[in-house]
VOSE-254846 format. One record per residue (C-alpha): x negated, y, z. Coordinates in nm, 2 decimals. Example, Ala and Ser with C-alpha at 12.3 -4.5 7.8 and 13.67 -1.06 7.14 Angstrom:
REM VOSE-254846
[pt [-1.23,-0.45,0.78]]
[pt [-1.37,-0.11,0.71]]
REM end
This chain:
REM VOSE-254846
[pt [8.44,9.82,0.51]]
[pt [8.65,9.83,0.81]]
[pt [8.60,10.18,1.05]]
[pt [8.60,10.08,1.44]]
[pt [8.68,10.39,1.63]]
[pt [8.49,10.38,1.97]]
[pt [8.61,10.59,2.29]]
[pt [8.44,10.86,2.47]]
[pt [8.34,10.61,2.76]]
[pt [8.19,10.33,2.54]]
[pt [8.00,10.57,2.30]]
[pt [7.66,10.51,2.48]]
[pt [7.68,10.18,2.39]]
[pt [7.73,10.26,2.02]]
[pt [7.46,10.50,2.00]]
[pt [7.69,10.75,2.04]]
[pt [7.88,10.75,1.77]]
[pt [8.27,10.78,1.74]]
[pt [8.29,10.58,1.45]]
[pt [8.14,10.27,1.31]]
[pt [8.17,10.10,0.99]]
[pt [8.13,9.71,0.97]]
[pt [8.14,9.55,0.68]]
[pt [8.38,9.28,0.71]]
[pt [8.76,9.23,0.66]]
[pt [8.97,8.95,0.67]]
[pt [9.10,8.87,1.05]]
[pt [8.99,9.11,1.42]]
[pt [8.76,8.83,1.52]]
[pt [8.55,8.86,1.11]]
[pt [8.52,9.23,1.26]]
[pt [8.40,9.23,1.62]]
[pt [8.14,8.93,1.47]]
[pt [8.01,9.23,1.25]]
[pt [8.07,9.47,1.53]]
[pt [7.86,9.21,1.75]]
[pt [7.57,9.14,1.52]]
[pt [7.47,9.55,1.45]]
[pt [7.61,9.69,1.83]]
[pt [7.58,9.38,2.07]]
[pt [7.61,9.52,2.42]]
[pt [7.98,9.75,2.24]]
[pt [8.06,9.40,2.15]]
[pt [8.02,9.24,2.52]]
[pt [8.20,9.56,2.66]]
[pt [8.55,9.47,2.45]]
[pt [8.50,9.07,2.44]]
[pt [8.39,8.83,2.74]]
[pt [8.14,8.55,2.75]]
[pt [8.38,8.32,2.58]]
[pt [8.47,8.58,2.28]]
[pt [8.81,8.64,2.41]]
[pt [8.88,9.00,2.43]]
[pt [8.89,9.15,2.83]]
[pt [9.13,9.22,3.01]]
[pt [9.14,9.57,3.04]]
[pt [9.07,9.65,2.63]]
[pt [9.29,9.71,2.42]]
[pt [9.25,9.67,2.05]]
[pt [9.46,9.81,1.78]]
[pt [9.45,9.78,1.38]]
[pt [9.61,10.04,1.19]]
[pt [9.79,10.15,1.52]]
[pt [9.93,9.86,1.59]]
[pt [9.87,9.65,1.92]]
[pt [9.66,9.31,1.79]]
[pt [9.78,9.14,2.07]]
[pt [10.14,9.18,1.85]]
[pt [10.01,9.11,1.51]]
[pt [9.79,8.75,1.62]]
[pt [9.54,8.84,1.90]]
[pt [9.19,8.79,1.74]]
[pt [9.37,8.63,1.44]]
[pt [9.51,8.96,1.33]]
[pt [9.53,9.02,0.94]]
[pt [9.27,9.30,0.89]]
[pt [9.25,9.44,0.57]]
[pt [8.96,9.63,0.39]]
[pt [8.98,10.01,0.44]]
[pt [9.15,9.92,0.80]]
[pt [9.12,10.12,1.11]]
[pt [9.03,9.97,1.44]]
[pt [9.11,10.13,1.76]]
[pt [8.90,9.99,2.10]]
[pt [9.08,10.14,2.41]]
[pt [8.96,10.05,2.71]]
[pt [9.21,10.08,3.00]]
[pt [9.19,10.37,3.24]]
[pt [9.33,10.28,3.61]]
[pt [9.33,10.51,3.89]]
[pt [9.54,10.70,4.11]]
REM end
């Protein structure tokens, strides 16, 4: 099982929970599939119509940027943390 931790602002689109267990390892994109099959409007929130991840997310597995460690290719392995962050903008 990998753990997705989910932020305060996208918690009504998990069911409210802070943390979700999906059962899939292997690379990012393995988990937001699992992430997208049991939580799909989370899933649209982090990735966009063509399954790239948006813009203004940012994912990180075992605190480390994905965008770093392969984008959606990112080695995830069982027992992993992932961290959605969604960017905050304002002034």
């Amino acid at each position: 099982m990998v753990t997705v931790l989910v932020p305060g602002p996208l918690r009504g689109e998990a069911g409210g929970a802070s943390r979700l267990s999906v059962p899939a390892a292997g690379s990012l994109r393995t988990v937001l599939d699992g992430l997208a099959a049991a939580w799909p409007r989370l899933a649209r929130r982090i990735r966009d119509e063509r399954g790239e991840l948006r813009r203004y997310v940012n994912v990180y597995v075992d605190g480390e940027d994905c965008r770093h460690l392969g984008g959606l290719d990112a080695p995830v392995r069982e027992g992993a943390e992932v961290q959605v962050l969604p960017s905050v903008a304002g002034g």
